[in-house]
C-alpha positions as a Markdown table, in Angstrom:
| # | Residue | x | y | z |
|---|---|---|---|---|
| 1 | Unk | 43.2 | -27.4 | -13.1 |
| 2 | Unk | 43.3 | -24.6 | -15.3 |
| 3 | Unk | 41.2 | -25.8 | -17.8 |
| 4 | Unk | 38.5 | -26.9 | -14.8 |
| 5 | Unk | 38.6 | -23.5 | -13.6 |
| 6 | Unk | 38.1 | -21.9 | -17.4 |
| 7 | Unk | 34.7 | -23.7 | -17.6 |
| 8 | Unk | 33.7 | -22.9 | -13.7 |
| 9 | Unk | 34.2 | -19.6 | -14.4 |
| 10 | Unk | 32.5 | -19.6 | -17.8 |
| 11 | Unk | 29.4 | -21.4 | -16.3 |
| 12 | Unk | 29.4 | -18.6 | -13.6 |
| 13 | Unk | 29.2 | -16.0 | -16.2 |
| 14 | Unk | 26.6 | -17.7 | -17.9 |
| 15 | Unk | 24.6 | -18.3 | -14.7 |
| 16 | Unk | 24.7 | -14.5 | -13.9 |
| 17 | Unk | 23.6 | -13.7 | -17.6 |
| 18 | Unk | 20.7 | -15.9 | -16.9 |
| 19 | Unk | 20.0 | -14.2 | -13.9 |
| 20 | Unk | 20.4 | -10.9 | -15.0 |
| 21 | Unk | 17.5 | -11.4 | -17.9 |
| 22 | Unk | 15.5 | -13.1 | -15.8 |
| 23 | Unk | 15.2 | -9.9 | -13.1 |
| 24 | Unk | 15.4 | -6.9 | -15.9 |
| 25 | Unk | 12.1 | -9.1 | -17.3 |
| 26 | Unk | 11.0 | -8.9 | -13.8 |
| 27 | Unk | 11.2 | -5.7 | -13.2 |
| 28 | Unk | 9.7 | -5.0 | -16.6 |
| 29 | Unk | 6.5 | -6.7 | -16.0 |
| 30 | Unk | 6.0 | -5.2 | -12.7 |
| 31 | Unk | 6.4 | -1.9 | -14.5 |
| 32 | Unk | 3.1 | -0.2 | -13.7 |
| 33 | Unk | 0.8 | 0.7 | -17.1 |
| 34 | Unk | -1.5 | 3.6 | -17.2 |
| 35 | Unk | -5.1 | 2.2 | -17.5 |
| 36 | Unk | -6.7 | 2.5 | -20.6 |
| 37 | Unk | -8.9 | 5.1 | -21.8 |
| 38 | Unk | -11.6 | 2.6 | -23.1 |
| 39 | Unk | -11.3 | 0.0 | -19.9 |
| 40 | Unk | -14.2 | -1.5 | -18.3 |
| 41 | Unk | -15.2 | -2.4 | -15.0 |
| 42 | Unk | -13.3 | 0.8 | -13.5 |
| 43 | Unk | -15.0 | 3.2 | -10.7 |
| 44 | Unk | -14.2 | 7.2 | -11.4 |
| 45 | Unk | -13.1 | 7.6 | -8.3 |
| 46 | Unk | -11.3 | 10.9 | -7.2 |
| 47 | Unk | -7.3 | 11.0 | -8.2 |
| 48 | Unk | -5.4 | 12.5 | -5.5 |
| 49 | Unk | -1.6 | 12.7 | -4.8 |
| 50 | Unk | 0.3 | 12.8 | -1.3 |
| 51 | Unk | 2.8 | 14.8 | -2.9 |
| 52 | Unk | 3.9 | 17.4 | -2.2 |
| 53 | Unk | 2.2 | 17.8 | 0.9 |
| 54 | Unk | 2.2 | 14.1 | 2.5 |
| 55 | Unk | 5.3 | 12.7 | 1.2 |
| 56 | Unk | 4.4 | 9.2 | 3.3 |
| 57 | Unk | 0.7 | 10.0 | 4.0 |
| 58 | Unk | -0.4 | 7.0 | 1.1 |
| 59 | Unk | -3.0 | 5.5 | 4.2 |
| 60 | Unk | -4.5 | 9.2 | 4.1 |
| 61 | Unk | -4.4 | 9.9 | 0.6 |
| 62 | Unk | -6.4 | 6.8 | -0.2 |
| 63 | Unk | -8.9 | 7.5 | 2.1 |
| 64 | Unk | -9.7 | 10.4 | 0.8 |
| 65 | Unk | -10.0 | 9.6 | -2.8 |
| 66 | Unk | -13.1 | 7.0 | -1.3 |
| 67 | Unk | -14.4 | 9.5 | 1.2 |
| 68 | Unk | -14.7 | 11.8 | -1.8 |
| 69 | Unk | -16.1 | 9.5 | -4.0 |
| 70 | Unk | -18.9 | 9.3 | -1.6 |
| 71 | Unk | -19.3 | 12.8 | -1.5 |
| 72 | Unk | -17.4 | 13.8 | 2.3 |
| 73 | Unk | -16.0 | 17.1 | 1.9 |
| 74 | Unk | -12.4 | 16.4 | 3.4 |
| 75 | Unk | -8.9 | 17.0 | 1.9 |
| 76 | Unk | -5.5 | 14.6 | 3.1 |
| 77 | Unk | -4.3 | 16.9 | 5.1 |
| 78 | Unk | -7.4 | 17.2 | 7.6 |
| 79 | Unk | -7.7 | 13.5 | 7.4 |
| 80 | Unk | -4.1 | 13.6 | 9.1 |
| 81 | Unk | -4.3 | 16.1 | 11.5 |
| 82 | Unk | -8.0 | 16.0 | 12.8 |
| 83 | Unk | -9.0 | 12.4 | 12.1 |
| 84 | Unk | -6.4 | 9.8 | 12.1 |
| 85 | Unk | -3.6 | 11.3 | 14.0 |
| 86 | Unk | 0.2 | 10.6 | 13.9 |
| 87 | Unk | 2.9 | 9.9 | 16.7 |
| 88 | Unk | 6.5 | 10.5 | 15.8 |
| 89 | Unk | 7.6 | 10.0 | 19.6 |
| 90 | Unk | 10.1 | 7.5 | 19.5 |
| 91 | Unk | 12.7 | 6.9 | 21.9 |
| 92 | Unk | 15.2 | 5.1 | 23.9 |
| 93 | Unk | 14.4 | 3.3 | 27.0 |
| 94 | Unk | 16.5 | 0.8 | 29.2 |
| 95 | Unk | 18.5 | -0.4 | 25.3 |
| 96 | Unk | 15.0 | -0.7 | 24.0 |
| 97 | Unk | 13.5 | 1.4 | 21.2 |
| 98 | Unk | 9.6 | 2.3 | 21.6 |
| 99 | Unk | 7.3 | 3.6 | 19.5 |
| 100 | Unk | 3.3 | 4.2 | 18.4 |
| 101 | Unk | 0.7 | 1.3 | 17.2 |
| 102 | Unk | 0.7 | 1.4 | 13.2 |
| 103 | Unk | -2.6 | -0.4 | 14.0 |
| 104 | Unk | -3.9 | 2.4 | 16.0 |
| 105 | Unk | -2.3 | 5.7 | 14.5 |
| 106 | Unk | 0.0 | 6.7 | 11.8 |
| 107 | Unk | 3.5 | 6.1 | 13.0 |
| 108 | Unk | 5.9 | 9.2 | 12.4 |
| 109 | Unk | 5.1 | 12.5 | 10.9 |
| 110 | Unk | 3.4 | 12.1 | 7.5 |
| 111 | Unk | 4.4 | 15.5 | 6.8 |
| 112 | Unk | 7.9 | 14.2 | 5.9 |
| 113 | Unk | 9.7 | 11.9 | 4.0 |
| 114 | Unk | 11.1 | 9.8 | 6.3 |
| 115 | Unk | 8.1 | 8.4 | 8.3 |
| 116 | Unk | 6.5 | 4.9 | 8.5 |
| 117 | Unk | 2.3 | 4.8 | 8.4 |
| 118 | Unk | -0.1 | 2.9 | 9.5 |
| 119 | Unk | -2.0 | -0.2 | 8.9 |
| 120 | Unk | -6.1 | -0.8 | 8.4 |
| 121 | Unk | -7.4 | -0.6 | 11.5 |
| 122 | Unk | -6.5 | 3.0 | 11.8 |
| 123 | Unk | -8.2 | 4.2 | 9.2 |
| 124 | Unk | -11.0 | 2.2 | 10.2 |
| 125 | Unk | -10.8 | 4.2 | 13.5 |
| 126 | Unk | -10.2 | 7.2 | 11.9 |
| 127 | Unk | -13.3 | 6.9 | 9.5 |
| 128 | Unk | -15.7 | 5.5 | 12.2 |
| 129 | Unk | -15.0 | 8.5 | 14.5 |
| 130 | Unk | -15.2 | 11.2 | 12.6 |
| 131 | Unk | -17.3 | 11.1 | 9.4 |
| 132 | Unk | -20.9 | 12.0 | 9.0 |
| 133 | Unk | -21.2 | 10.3 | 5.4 |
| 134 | Unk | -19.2 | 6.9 | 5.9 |
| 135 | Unk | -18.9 | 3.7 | 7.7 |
| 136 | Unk | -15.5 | 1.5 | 7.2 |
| 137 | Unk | -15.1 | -2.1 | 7.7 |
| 138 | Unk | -11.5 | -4.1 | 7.9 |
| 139 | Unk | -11.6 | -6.7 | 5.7 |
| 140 | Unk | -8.7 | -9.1 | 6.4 |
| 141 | Unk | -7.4 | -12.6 | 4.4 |
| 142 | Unk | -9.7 | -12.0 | 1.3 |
| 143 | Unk | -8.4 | -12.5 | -2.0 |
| 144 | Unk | -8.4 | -9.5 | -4.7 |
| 145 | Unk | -10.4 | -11.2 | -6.9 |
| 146 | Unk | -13.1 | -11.6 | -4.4 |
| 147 | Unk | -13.1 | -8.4 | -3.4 |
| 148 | Unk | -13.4 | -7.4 | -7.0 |
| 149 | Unk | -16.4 | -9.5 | -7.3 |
| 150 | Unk | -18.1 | -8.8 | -4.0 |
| 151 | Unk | -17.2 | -4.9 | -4.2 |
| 152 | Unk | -15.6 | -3.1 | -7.2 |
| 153 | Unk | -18.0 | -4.9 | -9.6 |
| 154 | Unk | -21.2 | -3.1 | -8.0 |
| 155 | Unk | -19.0 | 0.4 | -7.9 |
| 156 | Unk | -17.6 | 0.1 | -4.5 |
| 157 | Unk | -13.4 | 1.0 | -4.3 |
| 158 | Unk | -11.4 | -0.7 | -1.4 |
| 159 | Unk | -8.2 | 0.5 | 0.1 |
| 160 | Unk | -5.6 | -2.7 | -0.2 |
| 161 | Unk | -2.2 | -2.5 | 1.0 |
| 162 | Unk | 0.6 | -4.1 | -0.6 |
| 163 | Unk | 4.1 | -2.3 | -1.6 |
| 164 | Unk | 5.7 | 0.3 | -3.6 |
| 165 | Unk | 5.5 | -0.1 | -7.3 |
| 166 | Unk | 5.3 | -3.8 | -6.5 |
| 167 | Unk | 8.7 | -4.5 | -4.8 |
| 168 | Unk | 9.8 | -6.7 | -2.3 |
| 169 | Unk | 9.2 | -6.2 | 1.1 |
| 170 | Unk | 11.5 | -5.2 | 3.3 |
| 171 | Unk | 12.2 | -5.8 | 7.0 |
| 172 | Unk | 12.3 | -2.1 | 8.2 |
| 173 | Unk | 12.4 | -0.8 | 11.9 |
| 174 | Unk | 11.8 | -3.0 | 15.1 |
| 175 | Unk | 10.5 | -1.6 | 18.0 |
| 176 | Unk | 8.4 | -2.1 | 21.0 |
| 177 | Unk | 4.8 | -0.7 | 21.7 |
| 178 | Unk | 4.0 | 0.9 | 25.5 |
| 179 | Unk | 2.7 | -2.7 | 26.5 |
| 180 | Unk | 6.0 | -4.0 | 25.5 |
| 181 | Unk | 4.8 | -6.0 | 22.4 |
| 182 | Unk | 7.4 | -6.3 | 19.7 |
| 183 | Unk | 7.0 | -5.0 | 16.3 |
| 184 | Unk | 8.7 | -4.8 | 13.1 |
| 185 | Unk | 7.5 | -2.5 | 10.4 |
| 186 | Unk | 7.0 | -3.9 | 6.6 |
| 187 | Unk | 9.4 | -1.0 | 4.6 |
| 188 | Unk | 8.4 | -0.3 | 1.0 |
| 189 | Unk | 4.5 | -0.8 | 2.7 |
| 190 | Unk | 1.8 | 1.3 | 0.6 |
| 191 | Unk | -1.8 | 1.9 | 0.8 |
| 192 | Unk | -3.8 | 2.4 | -3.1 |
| 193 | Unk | -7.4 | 2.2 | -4.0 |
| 194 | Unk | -8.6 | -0.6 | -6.1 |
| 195 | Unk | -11.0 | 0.8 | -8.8 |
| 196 | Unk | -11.2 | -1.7 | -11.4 |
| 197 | Unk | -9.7 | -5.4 | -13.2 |
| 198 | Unk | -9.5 | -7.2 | -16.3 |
| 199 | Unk | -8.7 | -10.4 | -17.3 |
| 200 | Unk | -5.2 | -9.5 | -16.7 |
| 201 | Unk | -4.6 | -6.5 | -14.7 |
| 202 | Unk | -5.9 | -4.3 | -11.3 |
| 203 | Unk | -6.5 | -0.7 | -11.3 |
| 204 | Unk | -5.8 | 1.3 | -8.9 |
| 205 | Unk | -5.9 | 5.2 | -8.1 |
| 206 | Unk | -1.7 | 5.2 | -6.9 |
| 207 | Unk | -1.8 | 8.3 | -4.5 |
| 208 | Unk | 2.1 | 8.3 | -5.1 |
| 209 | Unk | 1.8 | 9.4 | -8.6 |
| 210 | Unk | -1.8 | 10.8 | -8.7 |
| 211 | Unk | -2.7 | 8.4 | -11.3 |
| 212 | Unk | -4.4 | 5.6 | -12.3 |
| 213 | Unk | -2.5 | 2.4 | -12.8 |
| 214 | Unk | -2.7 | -1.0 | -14.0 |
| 215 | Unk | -0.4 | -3.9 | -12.4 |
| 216 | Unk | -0.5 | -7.6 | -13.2 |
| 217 | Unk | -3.0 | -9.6 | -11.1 |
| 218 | Unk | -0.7 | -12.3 | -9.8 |
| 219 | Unk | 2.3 | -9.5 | -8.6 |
| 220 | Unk | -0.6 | -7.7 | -7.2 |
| 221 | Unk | -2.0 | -10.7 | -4.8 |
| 222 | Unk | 1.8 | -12.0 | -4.0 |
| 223 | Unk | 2.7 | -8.5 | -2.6 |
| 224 | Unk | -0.7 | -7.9 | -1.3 |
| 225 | Unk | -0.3 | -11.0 | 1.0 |
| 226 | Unk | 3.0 | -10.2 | 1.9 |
| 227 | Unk | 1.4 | -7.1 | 3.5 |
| 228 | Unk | -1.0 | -9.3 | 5.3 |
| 229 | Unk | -4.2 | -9.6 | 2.9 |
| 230 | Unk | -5.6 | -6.0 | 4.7 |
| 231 | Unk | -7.9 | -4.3 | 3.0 |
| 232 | Unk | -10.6 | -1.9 | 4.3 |
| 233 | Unk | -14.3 | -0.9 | 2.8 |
| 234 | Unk | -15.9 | 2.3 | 3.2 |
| 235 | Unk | -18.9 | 2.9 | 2.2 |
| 236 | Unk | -22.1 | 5.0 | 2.6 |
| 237 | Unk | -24.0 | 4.8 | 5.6 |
């Protein structure tokens, strides 16, 4: 019995070993790279960071960068407060917990840390409403690649959502919208702009860090679909 348990716990051991080396290389190749000086099929778009301003305003941020690009004179925090819009009333009601449409505006106050955001369709609301230079489409269930083809090849950037430095997403905060529709929030959800590819790698302007960063394709499209394949185009008009 002894000798039984020696090897279970041996091949336990060796099981976690296995395990262990198997995530650390995980986590290492999902380790963002800074995107080469001398890459090609990249778009100079504007570099902008949230911080320290809009510590969860990524949706915002990453608008801007494109709005900029396209010459509208706007800055993140404008975005926020004149265009898109938040809504941090939450409450109790009955044993339920309600709260805004990430869909329709940017859920908590973006001025903090500890807010949630918003999904496509606002911005695509936001952008619509308000600006004189650009148009912006939702673009939903399309694969990077093919947006890379259709749009970043002929110098057009796209806001995708997928997750914090490539993580896995989370199941955050459930509550229920004024109509009574359930909703769970996606947590480690953020918004980036997609300026340019390789054979191996998307770039994309990261409004978290200000910089531009490369990420391996297929982590990119796994966490990208987690988050619902949402992208959105804006353009000129």
């Amino acid at each position: 019995m002894k000798k039984k348990m020696k090897y279970v716990l041996i091949f336990t051991l060796i099981c976690a070993a296995f395990t262990m080396i198997f995530v650390l290389s995980k986590t290492l190749k999902e380790k963002p790279l800074e995107v080469p000086s001398d890459a090609e099929n990249i778009i100079e778009v504007p570099r902008l960071c949230q911080h320290p301003k809009l510590p969860s305003g990524c949706e915002a941020t990453s608008a801007v960068m494109v709005l900029q690009y396209y010459g509208e004179k706007i800055k993140p925090e404008k975005f926020i407060e004149k265009w898109l819009g938040y809504n941090d009333d939450f409450y109790e009601e009955k044993g339920k917990f309600y709260g805004p449409d990430p869909n329709e505006i940017f859920a908590g106050d973006p001025f903090t840390e500890y807010a949630f955001g918003c999904y496509a369709p606002a911005i695509v609301r936001a952008v619509n409403e308000h600006s004189k230079v650009c148009v912006a489409e939702e673009i939903r269930g399309v694969s990077l690649e093919v947006l890379c083809e259709r749009y970043v090849a002929n110098d057009q950037p796209i806001l995708i959502w997928a997750t914090m430095d490539m993580q896995d997403p989370a199941e955050g905060r459930t509550w229920y919208f004024e109509d009574g529709t359930e909703f769970t929030w996606i947590a480690r959800e953020h918004c980036m702009v997609l300026i340019g590819y390789d054979e191996d790698y998307y770039f994309f302007n990261d409004p978290e860090s200000g910089n531009a960063l490369a990420y391996h394709k297929a982590v990119v499209e796994e966490k990208y679909k987690e988050l619902g394949s949402q992208a959105v185009l804006i353009q000129e008009k």
